[in-house]
N, C-alpha and C positions, 0 to 999 in steps of 0.2 A: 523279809526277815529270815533267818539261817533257823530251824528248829534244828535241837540238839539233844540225842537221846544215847547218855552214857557217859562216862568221865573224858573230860576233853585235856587232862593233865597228864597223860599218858607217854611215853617215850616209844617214839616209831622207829622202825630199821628202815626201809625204803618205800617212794611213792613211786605206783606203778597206775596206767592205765587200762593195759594189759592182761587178763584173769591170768593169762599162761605164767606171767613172771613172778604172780603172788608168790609170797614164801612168808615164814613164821615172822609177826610182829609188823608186816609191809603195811601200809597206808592203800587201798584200791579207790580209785576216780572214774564213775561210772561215765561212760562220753555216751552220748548217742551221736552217733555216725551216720553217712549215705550208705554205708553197706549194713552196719549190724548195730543194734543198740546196748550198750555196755551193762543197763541197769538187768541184763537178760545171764552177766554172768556174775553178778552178785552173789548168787551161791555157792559156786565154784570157788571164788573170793574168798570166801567165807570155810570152808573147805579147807582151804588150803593154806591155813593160818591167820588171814588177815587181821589187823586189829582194829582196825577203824577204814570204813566205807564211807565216800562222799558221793552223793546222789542228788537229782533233783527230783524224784520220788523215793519216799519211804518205804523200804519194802512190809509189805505185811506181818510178816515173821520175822521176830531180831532175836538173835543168840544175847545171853548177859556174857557181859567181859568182851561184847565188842562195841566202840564206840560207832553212832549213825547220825550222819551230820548231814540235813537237805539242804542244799544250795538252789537259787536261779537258774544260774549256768554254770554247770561243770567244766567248760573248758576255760573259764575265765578263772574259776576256783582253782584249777588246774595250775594256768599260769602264774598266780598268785604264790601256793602251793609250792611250784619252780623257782620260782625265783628268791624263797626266802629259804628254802630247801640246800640252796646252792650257795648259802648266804649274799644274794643281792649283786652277783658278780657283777654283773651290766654299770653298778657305780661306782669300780673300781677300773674302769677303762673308756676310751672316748670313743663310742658306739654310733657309727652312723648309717644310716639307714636306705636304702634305694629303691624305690616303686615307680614304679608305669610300665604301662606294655612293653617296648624295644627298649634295649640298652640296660638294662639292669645288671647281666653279669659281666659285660665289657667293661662297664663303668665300677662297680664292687672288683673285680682282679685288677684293673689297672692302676688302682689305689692301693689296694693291698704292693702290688709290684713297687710303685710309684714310693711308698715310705718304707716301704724297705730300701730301695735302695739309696732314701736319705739316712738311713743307720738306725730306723726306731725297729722294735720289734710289735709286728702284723699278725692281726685275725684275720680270716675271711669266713663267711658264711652265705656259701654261694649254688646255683645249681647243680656245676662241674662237680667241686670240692671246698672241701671244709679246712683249712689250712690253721694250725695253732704253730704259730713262728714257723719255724722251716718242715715242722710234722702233717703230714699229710691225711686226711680222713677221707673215708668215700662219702657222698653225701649221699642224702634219699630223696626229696625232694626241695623245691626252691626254698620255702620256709619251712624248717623242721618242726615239730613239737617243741610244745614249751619245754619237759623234759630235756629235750635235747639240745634246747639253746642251750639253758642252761647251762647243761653238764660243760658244754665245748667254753663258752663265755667262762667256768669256773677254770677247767683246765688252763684258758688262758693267763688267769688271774696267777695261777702258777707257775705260768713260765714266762712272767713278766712282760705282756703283752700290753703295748701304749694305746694304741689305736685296735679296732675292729672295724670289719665295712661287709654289710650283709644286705643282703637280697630280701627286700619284703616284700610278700608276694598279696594279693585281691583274697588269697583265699587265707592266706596266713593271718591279714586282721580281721577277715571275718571272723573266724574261727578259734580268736585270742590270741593265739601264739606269741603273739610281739605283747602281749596285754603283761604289766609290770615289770617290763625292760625299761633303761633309763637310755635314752638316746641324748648325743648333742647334739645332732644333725640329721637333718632329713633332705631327699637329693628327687624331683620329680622328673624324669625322662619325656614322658609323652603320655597319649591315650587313642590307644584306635581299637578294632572290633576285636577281642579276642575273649575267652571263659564265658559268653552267652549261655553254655550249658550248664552252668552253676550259679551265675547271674540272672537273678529274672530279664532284666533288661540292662541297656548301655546306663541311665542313669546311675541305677544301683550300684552297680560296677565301678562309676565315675564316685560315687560318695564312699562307697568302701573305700578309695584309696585315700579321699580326702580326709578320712576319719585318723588316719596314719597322722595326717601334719595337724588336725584341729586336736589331739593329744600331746606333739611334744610341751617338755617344760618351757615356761619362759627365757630359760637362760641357754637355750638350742638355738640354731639357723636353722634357714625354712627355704632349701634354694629348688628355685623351680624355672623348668624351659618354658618366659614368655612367646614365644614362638607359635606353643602348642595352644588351642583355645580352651582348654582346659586347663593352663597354667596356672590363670588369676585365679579359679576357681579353688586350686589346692591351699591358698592363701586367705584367702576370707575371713575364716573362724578361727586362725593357728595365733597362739600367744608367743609363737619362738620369734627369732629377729627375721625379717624375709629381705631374700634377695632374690635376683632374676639374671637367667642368661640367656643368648640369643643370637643367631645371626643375621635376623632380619627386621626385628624392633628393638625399638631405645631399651638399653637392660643396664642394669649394674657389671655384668662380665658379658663383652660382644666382640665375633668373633668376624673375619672377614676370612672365606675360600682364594688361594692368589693362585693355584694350580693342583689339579683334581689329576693323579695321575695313577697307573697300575702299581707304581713303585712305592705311592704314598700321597701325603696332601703337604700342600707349605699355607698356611695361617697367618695370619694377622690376628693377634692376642692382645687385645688394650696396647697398641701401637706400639707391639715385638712381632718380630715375624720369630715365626718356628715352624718346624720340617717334622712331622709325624709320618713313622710308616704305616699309618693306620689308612685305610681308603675309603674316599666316599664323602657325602654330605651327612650322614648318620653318623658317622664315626668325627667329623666334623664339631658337632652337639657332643656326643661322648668328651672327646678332648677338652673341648670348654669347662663341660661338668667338674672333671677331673681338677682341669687349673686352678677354678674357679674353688673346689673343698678346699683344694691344698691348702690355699690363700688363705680361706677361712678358718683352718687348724693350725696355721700359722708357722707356715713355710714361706721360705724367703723368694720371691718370684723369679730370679735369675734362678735360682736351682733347681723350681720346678720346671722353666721351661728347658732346661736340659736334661732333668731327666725324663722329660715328657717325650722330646724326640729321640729317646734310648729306647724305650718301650715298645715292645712289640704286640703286635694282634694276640686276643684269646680263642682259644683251640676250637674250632668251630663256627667260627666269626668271620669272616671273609676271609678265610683260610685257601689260599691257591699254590698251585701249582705249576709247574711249565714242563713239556715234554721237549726229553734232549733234539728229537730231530722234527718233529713237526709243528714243532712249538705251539702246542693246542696249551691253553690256561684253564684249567679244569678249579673251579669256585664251589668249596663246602662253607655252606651257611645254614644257622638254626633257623632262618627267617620260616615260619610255622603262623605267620601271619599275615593275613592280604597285608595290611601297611607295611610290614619288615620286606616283603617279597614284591614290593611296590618300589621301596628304598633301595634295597638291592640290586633289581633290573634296571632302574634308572642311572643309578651308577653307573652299571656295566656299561651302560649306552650314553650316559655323558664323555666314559672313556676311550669305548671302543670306535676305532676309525671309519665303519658303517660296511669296511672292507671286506669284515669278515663275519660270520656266521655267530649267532648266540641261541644257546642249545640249551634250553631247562631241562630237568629232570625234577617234576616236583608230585605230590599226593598229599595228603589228609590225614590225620589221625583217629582211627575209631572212637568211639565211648566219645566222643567229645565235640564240642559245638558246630552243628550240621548246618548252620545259617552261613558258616564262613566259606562252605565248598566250593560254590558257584562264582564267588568270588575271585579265589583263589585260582581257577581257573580261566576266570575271563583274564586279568591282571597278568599269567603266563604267559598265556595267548598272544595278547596284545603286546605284552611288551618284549616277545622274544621273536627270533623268525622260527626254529622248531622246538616243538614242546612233547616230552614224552610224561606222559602222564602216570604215575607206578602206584606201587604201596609203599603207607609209610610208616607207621606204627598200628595194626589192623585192631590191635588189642579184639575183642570178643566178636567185631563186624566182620561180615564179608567183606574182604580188599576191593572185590569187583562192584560191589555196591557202591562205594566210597570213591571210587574212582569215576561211576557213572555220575556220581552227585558234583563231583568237580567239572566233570565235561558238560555238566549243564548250563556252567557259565562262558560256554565257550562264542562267542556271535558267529552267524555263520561264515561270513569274508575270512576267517582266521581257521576253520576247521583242516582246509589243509595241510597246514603246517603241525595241526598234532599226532599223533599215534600214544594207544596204551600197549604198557607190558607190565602185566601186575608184580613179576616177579622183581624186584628192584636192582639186584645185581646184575639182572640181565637187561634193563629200560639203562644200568648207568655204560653197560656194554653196548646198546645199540646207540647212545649217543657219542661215545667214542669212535663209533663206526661213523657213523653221520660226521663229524670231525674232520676237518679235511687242515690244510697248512692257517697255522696261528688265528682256528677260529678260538670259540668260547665256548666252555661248559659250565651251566651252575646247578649244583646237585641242591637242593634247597630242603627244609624242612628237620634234619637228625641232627646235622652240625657237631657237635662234640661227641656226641651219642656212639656207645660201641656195642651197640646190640638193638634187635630189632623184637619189637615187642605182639607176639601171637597168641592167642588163646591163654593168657595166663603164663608160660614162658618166655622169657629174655634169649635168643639165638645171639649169638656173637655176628655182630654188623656193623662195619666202619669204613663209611662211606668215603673218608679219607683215603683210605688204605688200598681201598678197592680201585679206587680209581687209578689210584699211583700205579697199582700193577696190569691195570688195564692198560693204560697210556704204554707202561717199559713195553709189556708184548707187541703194540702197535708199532714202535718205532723198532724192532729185530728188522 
């Protein structure tokens, strides 16, 4: 029960969760957070105009003429808060939703891409960027603040936005963000090791997502990759309509690989063939996802599969490239996960002719789940012939720490073929050295990312870029 102490009839200027952004008449939502606990700047709050505080403790001392309202959970009062704040935009657009480990922003852009270019006007709410029709936002993280849906979801509402398709992230329904959004749809990709350091364990992890699909309305789709062993599981408790896709069990939408090439894939889609330049067996699953919304938002299937094979890869996403005279193919990918960086290498080596060399350039992220190092390492190892081992985002670790906890899953029959250089521009320099006529590079872990994250600083780093100019020098 909400205890309520002060007039609750009151007219507010703005809700912040923020103390910094209070101002005269603002709404304050005390969050307690992994880094600081919100009910600690209550004062300041208060200070600084506020006129009504929401908390899940009461503070001691209450000023008259401010209202004080205890909540459960704050970030759920939060999202509530947001969503009626912004008048309820989420039910004025056909909001659908993407979770699981891999594939989440390939699959949310190429939808966005995909009805745009049947004529509707597109959301997106993605890791890269936040897109309201053709306007472009920076994002901040995969799921923003409920505030910040919001705001973008209201925006939309304004400039006559049909569809939206966002990234929901493990920690975004933890932590309510998505909590009094109205979805039509909900899209499962997969489920392998990744956020252990914010998850107690894999289950938890696996049930946070499923809590995503055991909330939409009745009147949503519920489409999930049977493929994955954790598909049926996202299904179980969900009241939306469920479907299934797959390419290697019976499913409602199933997909047949007919040619796995550098150039792209050719498909077999509920018996049409169609030519994606998208590459790989992951990208594969992606494509089906795709088809398989369209259909369900009810898109006519010839159009989709044409403009399925118009669309091109997202910026970080098995992003390559080829040098004019030594024809090396240098691969930026966000794969930041043993399974992504498992899917990746396999690829590479379903394609590559066994003629030529394949060259990882992979590291770890600091502050963040240390279970997956050794992993990550061994899965290099093994599945490349040389592995340079670097830094990848250090954030507040030692890089050289992080790099030892990766090479500790190295077996020994494999140590040969690695070498570390902490420094990352210079591990993607010596793999272009290593390089010789039409091997392979795959720079793995940043993928869109144009900065490298140290001690609390962002440096400009774009592994894309770097490479492109490493490559031009080599071929002078």
């Amino acid at each position: 029960m909400n205890t309520v102490a002060g007039d609750t009839g009151v007219t507010i200027n703005e809700l912040h969760f923020d103390s910094r952004k209070v101002k005269l008449n603002d709404v304050f939502v005390a969050i307690r957070g992994s880094v600081s606990d919100g009910h600690e700047f209550i004062k300041k709050a208060e200070n600084q105009g506020a006129l009504a505080i929401v908390c899940e403790e009461m503070p001691e001392e209450r000023i008259n003429g401010i209202t004080y309202i205890e909540v459960e959970d704050s970030k759920k009062a939060l999202a509530y808060m947001a969503a009626n704040y912004y008048d309820n935009p989420s039910e004025n657009l056909k909001l659908v939703g993407v979770t699981g480990t891999n594939g989440k922003t390939t699959i949310a852009t190429l939808l966005y891409n995909l009805f745009q270019k049947a004529g509707f006007k597109v959301g997106l709410l993605s890791t890269v960027k936040v897109m309201v029709g053709d306007e472009e936002f920076e994002a901040i993280r995969t799921t923003p603040d409920s505030l910040t849906i919001n705001y973008y979801l209201k925006k939309m509402n304004d400039a006559g936005v049909e569809f939206c398709f966002m990234e929901v992230s493990s920690h975004g329904i933890d932590q309510h963000r998505t909590t009094g959004l109205r979805f039509v749809g909900g899209i499962f990709t997969n489920l392998s090791h990744d956020h252990l350091d914010y998850h107690k364990d894999f289950a938890e992890y696996r049930d946070v997502k499923k809590r995503f699909f055991d909330e939409l309305p009745a009147a949503a789709f519920a489409l999930t990759n049977i493929d994955d062993k954790n598909g049926a599981v996202m299904l179980q408790n969900t009241r939306a309509k469920k479907y299934t896709y797959a390419l290697k069990s019976y499913a409602d939408y199933k997909a047949q690989i007919l040619e796995n090439q550098f150039t792209g894939l050719l498909l077999k889609v509920d018996d049409q063939e169609i030519w994606s330049k998208l590459i790989g067996n992951f990208n594969a699953y992606n494509v089906l996802a795709i088809y398989a919304t369209a259909q369900l938002l009810g898109l006519e299937t010839l159009e989709i599969l044409q403009i399925i094979s118009e669309l091109n890869s997202v910026n970080g996403r098995f992003q390559y490239t080829i040098s004019e005279k030594e024809k090396i193919t240098a691969i930026v990918d966000y794969a930041h996960t043993p399974d992504a960086l498992k899917n990746v290498l396999e690829t590479i080596n379903s394609i590559r002719t066994k003629n030529e060399e394949l060259i990882t350039v992979v590291g770890c992220g600091g502050d963040r789940d240390k279970t997956k190092r050794p992993k990550m390492g061994h899965i290099a190892s093994a599945l490349s012939t040389k592995v340079v081992f670097t830094s990848d985002n250090p954030r507040t670790e030692d890089p050289e720490q992080i790099i030892k906890d990766v090479e500790a899953g190295v077996e020994p029959q494999n140590f040969k073929k690695t070498m570390s250089v902490t420094n990352r521009k210079d591990a993607i320099k010596a793999a272009c050295q290593l390089a010789g006529k039409n091997d392979i590079i795959l720079i793995a872990g940043k993928g869109h990312e144009t900065y490298q994250e140290v001690n609390g600083k962002k440096l400009d780093f774009d592994d894309f870029k770097i490479v492109n100019e490493l490559l031009k020098q080599l071929d002078k």
